[in-house]
C-alpha positions as CSV (number, residue, x, y, z in Angstrom):
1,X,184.0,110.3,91.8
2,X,184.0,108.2,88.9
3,X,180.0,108.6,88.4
4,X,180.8,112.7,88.9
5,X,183.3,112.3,86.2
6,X,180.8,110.6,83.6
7,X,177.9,113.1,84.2
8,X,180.3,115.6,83.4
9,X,181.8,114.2,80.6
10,X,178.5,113.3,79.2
11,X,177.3,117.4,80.1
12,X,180.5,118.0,77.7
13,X,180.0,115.4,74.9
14,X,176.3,117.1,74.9
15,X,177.5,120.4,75.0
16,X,179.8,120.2,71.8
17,X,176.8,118.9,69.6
18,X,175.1,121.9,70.1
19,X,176.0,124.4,67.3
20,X,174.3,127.4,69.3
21,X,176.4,126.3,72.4
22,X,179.4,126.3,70.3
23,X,178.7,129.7,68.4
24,X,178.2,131.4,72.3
25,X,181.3,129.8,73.7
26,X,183.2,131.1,70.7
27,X,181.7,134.6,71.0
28,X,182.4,134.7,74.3
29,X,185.9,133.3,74.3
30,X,186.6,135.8,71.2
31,X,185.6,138.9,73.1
32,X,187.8,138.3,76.2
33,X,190.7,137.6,73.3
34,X,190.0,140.8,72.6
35,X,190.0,142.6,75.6
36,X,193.3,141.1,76.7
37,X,195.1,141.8,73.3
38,X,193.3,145.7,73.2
39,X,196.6,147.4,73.1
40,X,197.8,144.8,70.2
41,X,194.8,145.4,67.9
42,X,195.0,149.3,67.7
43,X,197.4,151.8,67.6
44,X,195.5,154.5,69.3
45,X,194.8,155.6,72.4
46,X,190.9,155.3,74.0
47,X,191.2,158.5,76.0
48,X,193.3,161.2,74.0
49,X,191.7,164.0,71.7
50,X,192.2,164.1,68.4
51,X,192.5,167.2,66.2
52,X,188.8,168.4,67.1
53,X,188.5,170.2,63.6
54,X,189.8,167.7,61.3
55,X,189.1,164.5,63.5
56,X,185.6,165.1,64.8
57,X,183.2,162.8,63.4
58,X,184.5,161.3,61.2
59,X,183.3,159.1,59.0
60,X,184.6,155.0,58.6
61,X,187.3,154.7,56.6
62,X,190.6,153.0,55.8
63,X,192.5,154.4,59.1
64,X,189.6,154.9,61.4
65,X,187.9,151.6,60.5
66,X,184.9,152.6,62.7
67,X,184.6,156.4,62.7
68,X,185.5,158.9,65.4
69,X,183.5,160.4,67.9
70,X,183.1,164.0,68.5
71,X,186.7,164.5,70.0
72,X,187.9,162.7,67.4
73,X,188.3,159.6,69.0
74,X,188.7,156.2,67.0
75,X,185.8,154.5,67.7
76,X,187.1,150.8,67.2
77,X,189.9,151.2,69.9
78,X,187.2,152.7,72.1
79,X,184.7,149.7,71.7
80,X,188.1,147.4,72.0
81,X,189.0,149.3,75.2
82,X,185.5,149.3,76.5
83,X,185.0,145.6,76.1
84,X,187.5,145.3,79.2
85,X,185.1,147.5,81.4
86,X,182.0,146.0,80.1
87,X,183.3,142.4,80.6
88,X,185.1,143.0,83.8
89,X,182.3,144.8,85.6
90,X,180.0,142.2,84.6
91,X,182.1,139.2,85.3
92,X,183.0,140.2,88.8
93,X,179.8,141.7,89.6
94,X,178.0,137.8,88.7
95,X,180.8,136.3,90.6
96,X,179.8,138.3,93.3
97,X,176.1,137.8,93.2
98,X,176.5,134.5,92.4
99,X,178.8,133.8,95.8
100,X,175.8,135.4,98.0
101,X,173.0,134.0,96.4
102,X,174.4,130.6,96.4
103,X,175.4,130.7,100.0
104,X,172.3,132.2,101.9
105,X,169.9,129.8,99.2
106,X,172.1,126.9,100.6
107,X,171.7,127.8,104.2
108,X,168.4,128.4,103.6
109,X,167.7,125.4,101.7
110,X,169.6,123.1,104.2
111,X,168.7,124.8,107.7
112,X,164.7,125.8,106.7
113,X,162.2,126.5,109.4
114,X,162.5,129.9,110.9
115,X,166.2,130.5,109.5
116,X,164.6,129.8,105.9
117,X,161.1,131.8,106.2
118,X,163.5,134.7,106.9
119,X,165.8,134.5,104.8
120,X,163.4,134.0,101.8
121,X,160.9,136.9,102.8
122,X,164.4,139.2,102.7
123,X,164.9,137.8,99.3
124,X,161.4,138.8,98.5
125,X,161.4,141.7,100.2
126,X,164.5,142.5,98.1
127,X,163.1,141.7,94.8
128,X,160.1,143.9,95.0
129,X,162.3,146.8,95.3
130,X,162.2,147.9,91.2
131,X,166.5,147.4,91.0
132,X,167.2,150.4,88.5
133,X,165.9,152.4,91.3
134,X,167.8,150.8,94.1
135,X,171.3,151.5,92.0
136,X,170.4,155.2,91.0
137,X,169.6,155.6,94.3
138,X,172.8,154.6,96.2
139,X,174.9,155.8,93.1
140,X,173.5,159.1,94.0
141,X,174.5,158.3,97.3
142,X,178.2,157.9,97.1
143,X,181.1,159.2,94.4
144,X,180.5,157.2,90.8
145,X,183.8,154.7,90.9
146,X,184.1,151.5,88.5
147,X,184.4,149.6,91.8
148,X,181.1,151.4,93.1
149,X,179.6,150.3,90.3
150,X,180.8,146.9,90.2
151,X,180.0,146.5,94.0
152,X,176.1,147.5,93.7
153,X,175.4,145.3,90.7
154,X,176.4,142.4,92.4
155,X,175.0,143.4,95.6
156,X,171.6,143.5,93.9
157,X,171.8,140.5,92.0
158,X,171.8,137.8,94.5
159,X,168.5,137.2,95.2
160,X,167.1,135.1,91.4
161,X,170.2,132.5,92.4
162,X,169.7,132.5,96.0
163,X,165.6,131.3,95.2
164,X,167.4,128.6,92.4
165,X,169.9,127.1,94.8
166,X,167.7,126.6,97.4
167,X,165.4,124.7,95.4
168,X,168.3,122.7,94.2
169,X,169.4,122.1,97.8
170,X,166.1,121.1,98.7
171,X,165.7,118.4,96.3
172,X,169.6,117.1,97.5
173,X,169.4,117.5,101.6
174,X,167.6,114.3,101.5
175,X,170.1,112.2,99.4
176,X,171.7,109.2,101.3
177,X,175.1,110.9,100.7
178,X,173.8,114.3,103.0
179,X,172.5,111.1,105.4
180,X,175.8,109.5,105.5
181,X,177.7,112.9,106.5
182,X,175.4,114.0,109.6
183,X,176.0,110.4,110.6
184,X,180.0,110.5,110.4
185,X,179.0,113.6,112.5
186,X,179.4,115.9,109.7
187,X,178.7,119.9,110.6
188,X,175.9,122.3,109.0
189,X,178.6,124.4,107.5
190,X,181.0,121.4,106.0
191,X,177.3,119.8,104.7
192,X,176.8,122.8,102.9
193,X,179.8,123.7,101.3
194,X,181.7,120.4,101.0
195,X,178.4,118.5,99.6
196,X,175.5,120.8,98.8
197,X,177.0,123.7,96.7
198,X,179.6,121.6,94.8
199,X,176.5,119.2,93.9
200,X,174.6,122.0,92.8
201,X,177.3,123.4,90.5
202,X,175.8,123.3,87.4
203,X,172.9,124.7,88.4
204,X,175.1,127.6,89.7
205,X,177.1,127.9,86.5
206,X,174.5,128.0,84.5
207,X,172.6,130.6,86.5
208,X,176.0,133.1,85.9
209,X,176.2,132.3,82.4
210,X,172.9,133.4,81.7
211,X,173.0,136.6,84.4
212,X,176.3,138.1,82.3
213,X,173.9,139.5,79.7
214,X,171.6,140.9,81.9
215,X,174.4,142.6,84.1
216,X,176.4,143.9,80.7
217,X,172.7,145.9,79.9
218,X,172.2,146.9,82.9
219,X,175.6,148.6,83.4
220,X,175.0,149.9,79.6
221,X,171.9,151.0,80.8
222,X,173.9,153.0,84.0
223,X,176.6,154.2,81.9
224,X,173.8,155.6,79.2
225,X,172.5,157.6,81.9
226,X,175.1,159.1,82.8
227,X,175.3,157.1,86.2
228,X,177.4,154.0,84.8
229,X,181.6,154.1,84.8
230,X,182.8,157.7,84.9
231,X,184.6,159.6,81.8
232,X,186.5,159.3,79.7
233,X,187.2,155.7,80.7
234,X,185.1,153.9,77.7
235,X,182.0,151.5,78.3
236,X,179.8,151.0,75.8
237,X,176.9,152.2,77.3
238,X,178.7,155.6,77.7
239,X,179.6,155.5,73.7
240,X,175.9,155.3,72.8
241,X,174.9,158.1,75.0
242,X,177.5,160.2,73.6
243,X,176.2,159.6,70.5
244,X,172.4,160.1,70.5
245,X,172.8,163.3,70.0
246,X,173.9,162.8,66.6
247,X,172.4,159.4,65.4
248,X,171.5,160.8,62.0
249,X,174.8,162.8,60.8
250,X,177.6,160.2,63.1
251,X,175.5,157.4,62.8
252,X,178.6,154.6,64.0
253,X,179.2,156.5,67.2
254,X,176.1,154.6,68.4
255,X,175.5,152.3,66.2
256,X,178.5,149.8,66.8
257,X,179.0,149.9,70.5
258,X,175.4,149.3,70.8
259,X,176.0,146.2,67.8
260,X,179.0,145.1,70.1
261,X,176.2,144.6,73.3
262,X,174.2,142.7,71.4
263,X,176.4,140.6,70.2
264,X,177.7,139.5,73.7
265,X,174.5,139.9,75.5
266,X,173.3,136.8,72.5
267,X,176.6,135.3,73.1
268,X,176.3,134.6,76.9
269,X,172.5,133.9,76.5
270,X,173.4,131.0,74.2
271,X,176.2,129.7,76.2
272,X,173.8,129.7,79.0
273,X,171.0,127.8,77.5
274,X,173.5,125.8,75.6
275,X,175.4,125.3,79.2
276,X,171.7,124.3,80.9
277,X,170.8,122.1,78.4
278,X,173.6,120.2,78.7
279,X,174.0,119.9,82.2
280,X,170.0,119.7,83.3
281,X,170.0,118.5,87.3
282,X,167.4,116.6,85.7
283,X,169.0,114.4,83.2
284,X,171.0,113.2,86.5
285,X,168.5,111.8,88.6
């Protein structure tokens, strides 16, 4: 435990010198701040009309920091509202694809042979399948619902950490620690998720961090399409399709939700590299 303790304080230690690291953690940790304080930090509400004549597109300015939209919505509390879909969708949905990959690329990795050839030609099978298509497909399928929507991106996600934590598992099924359990008389299923997963953690972890961004454009890409979370709940990608129309006369309908993805698709991305370079497998062998 003590040797466990040291690679992860020394992943730490590492992961504070890194400015980039520090700037993505500190995105990301301000974003969820503002989710969970939405109601706090505006005075409006996300979904109610405004006085269409007077209200509708209007301009930045001192009480509408960010412009309204074309029913006179306030922008800012929409993009505030929004983050909480944006971020919750793709938080859950990684957590979800994270959970599947990670166990069926540990079995894999741990039982190989048949089990594994199978298992990895689904994955591949899976993969060739162009994803955008497989989600408008079973969108069109079933009622659009935020949990819908949640429950396909994860679903299709699995497979990239499923191929990671096999290799990972494969590189640790021979370790004398694995050795020493199957001799105490140690079961597949404890091996795997008493010794195997928890020692591929940060492989794991890192994995999500990085997956965030992609999931928060993808469902930006959904919602753009008309396919994503329904109206007049706000998502981000839904605020700069409902602006396209009018990028060149309400220019900040679209211009700052899409700003606001950017900034947290850059945020996760450098907490994920800043997360893998400090806690490289590799540096631990």
């Amino acid at each position: 435990m003590s040797g466990g303790r040291s690679l992860w304080s020394a992943g730490w230690a590492r992961f504070r010198r890194n400015p980039l690291a520090m700037a993505g953690a500190i995105t990301v940790l301000v974003l969820y701040l503002v989710a969970i304080l939405a109601p706090a930090l505006t005075p409006y509400d996300p979904v109610s009309h405004g006085d269409l004549p007077q209200m509708r597109h209007q301009p930045p300015s001192k009480d509408h920091p960010l412009g309204t939209d074309k029913f006179g919505r306030d922008v800012l509390t929409r993009m505030v509202y929004g983050s909480r879909i944006s971020l919750t969708v793709s938080f859950l949905a990684v957590a979800l694809s994270v959970i599947l990959g990670s166990i069926i690329g540990a079995v894999a990795g741990y039982t190989g042979g048949f089990v594994d050839a199978v298992l990895m030609r689904m994955v591949d099978a899976l993969m060739s399948i162009p994803r955008l298509f497989l989600l408008l497909t079973c969108i069109a399928l079933f009622s659009r619902s935020l949990l819908l929507v949640t429950l396909l991106l994860g679903a299709t996600g699995w497979m990239s950490t499923a191929r990671l934590v096999r290799a990972q598992i494969l590189t640790l099924k021979n370790r004398e620690f694995i050795s020493a359990a199957e001799a105490l008389g140690a079961g597949s299923r404890r091996i795997v998720l008493r010794h195997l997963i928890p020692n591929a953690l940060t492989v794991i972890i890192v994995s999500a961090t990085l997956r965030i961004g992609l999931i928060i454009l993808v469902e930006a890409a959904l919602s753009f399409l008309g396919l994503g979370v329904p109206p007049p709940t706000p998502s981000w990608g839904m605020m700069v399709y409902e602006g396209r129309e009018v990028l060149l006369d309400a220019w900040w309908v679209s211009t700052f939700p899409g700003l606001a993805i950017v900034v947290t698709v850059v945020g996760y991305n450098l907490l994920g590299d800043g997360l893998r370079d400090s806690f490289d497998p590799v540096r631990f062998t």
